[in-house]
N, C-alpha and C positions, 0 to 999 in steps of 0.2 A: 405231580406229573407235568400239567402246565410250566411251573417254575424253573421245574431242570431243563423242561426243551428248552426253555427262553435263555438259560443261561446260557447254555449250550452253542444257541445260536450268537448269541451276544460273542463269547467267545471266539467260534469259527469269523466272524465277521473284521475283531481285533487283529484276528491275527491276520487275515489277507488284508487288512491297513497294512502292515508290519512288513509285508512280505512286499506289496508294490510300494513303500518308503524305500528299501533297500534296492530294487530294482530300478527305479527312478533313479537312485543316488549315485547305481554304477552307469546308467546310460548317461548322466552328465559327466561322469568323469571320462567315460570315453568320448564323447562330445569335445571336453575341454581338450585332451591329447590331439583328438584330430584339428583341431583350429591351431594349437601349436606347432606341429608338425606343417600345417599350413604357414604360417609365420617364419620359422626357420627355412623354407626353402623359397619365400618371398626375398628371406633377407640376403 
């Protein structure tokens, strides 16, 4: 019984890594649009 909750939890814990990697990854991409977007109406 032990063993499965731990897995369990080992599990849910992967996965919301998994889950703020991809959300991190889209806030930099919209990060990078708006600094371009900045750039081209500098230029």
């Amino acid at each position: 019984m032990k063993r499965t909750l731990a897995l369990v939890l080992v599990a849910l814990f992967t996965l919301s890594l998994l889950g703020g990697c991809n959300t991190m990854r889209g806030a930099g991409e919209d990060i990078e649009q708006g600094g371009q977007a900045v750039q081209d109406a500098a230029s």
